[in-house]
C-alpha distance (Angstrom), angle and dihedral (degrees) to the residues before:
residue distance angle dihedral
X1 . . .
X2 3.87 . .
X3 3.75 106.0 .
X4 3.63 101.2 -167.9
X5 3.96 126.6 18.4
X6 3.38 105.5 -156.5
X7 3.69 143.3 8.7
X8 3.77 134.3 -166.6
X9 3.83 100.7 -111.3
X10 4.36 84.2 -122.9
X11 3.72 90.3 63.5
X12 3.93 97.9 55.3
X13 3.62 109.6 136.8
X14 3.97 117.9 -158.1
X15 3.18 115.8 -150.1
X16 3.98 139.6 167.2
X17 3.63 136.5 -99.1
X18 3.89 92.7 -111.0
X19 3.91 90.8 49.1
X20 4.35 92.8 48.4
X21 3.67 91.1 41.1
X22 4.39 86.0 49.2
X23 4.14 85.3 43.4
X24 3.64 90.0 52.0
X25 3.83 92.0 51.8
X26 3.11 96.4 54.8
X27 3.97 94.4 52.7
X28 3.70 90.0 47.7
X29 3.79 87.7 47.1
X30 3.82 91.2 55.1
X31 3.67 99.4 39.9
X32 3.93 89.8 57.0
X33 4.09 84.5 51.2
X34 3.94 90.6 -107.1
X35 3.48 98.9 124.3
X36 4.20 111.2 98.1
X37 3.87 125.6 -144.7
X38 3.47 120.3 -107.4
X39 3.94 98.5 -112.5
X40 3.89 85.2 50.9
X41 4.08 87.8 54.7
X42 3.58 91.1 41.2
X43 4.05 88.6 53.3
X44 3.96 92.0 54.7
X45 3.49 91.9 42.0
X46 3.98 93.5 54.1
X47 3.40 82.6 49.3
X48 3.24 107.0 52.6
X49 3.99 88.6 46.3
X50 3.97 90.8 51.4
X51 4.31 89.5 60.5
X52 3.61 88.5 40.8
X53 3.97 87.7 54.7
X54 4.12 93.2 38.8
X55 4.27 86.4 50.6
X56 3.71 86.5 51.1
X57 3.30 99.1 49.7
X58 3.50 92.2 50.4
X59 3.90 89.5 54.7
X60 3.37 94.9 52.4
X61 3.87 96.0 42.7
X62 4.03 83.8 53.5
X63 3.80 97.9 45.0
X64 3.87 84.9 46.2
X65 3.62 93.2 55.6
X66 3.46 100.8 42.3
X67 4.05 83.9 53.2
X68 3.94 85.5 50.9
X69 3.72 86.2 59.5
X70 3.39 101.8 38.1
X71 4.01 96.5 -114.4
């Protein structure tokens, strides 16, 4: 797959093996319908940030009773 047919020889970008090999990925990943919407990120992510908040809480309600009673 040719992403791009031509470019204007001032807007050549070099880039490294790592980086076109991490570009390709991610075009493979999208033709094979791998690639996830933003919204869909964004839900996981909130997620993931709501458990992290309910363990700390849960820390610090433990650390605050053991303070309480002097453990």
């Amino acid at each position: 797959m040719r992403a791009i047919e031509f470019i204007h020889e001032e807007s050549l970008i070099e880039v490294t093996t790592e980086e076109l090999k991490s570009i390709n990925r991610g075009l493979r990943d999208f033709e094979e319908g791998k690639i996830h919407s933003n919204e869909t990120a964004r839900k996981i992510y909130e997620r993931y940030l709501s458990n992290l908040q309910s363990t700390y809480d849960e820390v610090s309600e433990s650390h605050s009773v053991k303070n309480v009673l002097g453990n």
